[in-house]
NUKE-403753 format. One record per residue: residue in one letter; y, x, z of N, C-alpha, C in turn. Coordinates in steps of 0.05 Angstrom, whole numbers, plus 32768, in hexadecimal, padded with zeros to 4 digits. Last residue first. Layout:
# residues N
AYXZYXZYXZ;...
This chain:
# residues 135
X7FC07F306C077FDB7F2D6C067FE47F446BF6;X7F877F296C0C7F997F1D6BFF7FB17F1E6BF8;X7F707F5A6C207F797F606C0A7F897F476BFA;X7F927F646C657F7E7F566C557F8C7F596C3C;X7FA37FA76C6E7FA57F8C6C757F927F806C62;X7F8B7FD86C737F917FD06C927F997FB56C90;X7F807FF66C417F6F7FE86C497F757FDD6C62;X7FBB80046C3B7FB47FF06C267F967FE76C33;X7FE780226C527FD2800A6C5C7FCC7FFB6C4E;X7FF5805E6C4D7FE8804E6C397FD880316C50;X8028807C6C708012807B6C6F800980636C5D;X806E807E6C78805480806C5E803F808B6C58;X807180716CA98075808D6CB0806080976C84;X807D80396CAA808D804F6CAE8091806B6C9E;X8047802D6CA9805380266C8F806B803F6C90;X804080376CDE802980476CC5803B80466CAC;X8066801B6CFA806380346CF6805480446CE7;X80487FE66CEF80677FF26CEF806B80096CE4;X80167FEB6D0580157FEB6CE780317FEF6CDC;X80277FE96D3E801780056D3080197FFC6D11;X80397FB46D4B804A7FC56D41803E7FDF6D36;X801E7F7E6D2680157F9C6D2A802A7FB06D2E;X80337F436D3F80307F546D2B802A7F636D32;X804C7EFE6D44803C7F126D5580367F256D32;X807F7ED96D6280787EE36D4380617F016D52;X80907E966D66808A7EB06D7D807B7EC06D60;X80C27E5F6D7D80B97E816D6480AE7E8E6D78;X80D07E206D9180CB7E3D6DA080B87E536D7E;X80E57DFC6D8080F37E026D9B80E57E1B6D9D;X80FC7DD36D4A80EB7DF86D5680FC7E016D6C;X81017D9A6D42810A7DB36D3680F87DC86D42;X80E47D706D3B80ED7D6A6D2381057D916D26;X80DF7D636D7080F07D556D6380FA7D5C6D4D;X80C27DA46D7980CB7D8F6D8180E47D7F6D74;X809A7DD56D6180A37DBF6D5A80AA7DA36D6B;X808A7E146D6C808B7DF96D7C809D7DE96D6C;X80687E496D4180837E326D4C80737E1B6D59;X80557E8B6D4480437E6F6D4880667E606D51;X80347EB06D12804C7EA86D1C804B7E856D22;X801C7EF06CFA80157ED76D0280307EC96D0F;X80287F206CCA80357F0F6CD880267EFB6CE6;X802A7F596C9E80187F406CA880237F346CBE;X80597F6D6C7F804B7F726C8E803F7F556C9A;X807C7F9F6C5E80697F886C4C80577F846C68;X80BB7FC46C5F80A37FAC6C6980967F9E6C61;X80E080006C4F80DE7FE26C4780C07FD76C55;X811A801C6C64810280176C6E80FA7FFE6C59;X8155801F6C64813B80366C718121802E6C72;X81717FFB6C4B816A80126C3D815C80236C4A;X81347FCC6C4E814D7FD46C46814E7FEA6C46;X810A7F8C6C4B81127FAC6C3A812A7FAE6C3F;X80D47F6C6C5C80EC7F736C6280FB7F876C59;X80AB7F3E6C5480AF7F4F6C4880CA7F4D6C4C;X806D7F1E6C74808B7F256C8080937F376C6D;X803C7EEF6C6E804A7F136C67805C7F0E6C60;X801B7ECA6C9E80407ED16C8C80337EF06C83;X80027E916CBF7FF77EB16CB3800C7EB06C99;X801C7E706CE980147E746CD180147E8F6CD5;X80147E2A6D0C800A7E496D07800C7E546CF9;X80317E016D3180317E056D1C80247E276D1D;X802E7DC76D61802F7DE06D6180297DEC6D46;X802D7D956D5F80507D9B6D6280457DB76D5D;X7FED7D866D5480027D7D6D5C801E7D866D57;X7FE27DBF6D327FD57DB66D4C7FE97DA56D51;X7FD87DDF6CEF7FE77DD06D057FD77DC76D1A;X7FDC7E106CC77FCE7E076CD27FE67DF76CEC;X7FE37E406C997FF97E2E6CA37FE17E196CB4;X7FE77E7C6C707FDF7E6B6C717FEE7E586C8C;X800D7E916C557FF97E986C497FE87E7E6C52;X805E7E956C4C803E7E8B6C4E802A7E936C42;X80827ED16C47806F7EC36C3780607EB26C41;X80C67ED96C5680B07ECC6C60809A7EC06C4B;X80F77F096C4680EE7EF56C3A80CC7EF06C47;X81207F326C3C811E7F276C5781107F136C4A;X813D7F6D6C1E81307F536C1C81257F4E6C37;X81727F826C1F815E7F866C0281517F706C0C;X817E7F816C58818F7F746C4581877F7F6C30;X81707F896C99815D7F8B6C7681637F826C64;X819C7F8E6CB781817FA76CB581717FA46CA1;X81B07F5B6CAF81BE7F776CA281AD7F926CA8;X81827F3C6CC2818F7F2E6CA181A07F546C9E;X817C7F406CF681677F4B6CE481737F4E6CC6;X81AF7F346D0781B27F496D0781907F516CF9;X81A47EFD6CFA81C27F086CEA81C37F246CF0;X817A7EEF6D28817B7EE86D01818A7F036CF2;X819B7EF16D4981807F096D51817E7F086D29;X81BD7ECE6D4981C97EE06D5381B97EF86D46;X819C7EA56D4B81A97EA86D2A81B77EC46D2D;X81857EA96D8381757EAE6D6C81817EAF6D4F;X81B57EA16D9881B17EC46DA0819A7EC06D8A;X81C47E716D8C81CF7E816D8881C97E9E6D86;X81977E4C6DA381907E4F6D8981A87E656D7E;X81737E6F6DD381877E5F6DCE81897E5D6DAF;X815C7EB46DD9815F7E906DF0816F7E826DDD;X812F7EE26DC981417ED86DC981497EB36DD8;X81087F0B6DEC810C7EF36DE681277EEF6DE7;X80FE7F566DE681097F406DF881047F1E6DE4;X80B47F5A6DC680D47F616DCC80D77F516DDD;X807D7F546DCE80807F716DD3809D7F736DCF;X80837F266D96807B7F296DB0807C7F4B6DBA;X80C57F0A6D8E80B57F1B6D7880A47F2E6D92;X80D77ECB6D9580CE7EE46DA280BA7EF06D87;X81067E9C6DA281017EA46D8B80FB7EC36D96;X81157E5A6DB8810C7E776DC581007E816DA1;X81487E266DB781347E326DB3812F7E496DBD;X816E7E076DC8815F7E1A6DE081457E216DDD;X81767DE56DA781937DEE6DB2817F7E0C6DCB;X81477DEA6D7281547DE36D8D81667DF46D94;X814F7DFB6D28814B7E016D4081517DF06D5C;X81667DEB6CFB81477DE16D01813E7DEF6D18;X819B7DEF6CFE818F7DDF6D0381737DCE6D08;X81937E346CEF81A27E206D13819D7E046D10;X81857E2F6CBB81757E396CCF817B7E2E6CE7;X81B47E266C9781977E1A6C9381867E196CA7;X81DA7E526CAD81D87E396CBC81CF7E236CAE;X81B37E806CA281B97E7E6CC081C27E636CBE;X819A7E916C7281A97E7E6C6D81A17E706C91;X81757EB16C5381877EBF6C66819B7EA96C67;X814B7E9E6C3781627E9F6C2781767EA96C43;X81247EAB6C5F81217EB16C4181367EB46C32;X81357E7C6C7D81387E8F6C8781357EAB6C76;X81257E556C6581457E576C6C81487E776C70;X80E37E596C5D81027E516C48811D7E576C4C;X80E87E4C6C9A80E77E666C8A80F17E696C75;X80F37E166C9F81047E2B6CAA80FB7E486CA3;X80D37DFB6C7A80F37DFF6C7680F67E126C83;X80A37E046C9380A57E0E6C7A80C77E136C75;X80AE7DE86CC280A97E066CBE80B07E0F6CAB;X80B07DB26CB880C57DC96CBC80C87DDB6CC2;X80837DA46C9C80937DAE6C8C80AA7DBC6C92;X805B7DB36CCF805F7DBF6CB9807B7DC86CAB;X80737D7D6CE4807A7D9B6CF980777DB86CDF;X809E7D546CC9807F7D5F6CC880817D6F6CDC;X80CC7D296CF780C27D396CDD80A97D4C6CE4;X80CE7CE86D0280C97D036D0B80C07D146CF4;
């Protein structure tokens, strides 16, 4: 059985390099992939589906930082800055994001965030004191 960790780490890695079928296999056939306050995606299709249409809204950059990574059994935690850039908009944004780890793939993404810090960045307001100064 593989780490629950390390297949996190891969599947962001994959996902970093915009590399959808790096990604469909470290997924379940029925995974769930929710960005909370949207619909849920079902299946591991409508989530490379949900991927491939983030990948052409931010084609400058789509790239997952760990910060930090904590485990409970199959369940995985991490604290990410999410940096997303394209040509309307670019994203440097704090992330928590919790996977299920079954058999070695990810049955379930749930990615929680500020949408108000969305729109601050949006609208170029300065959030330089709204996140922690590590990042």
């Amino acid at each position: 059985m593989s780490d629950p960790i390390d297949v996190v780490r891969r599947f962001c890695a994959a996902l970093s390099g915009r590399d959808t079928e790096a990604v469909r296999p470290l997924l379940t056939d029925d995974a769930v992939y929710q960005n909370v306050g949207m619909a849920a995606n079902v299946g591991v299709d409508a989530v490379v589906a949900d991927l491939t249409n983030q990948y052409s809204m931010f084609p400058e950059e789509y790239r997952f930082d760990i910060k930090h990574v904590a485990v409970n059994g199959n369940v995985v935690l991490t604290e990410r800055i999410d940096h997303l850039a394209g040509p309307a908009m670019k994203l440097v944004l704090p992330v928590m994001g919790t996977f299920v780890v079954d058999g070695g793939r990810i049955s379930r993404w749930t990615d929680y965030f500020d949408s108000a810090l969305i729109a601050k960045i949006l609208g170029g307001e300065d959030i330089g004191s709204l996140v922690p100064p590590s990042y």
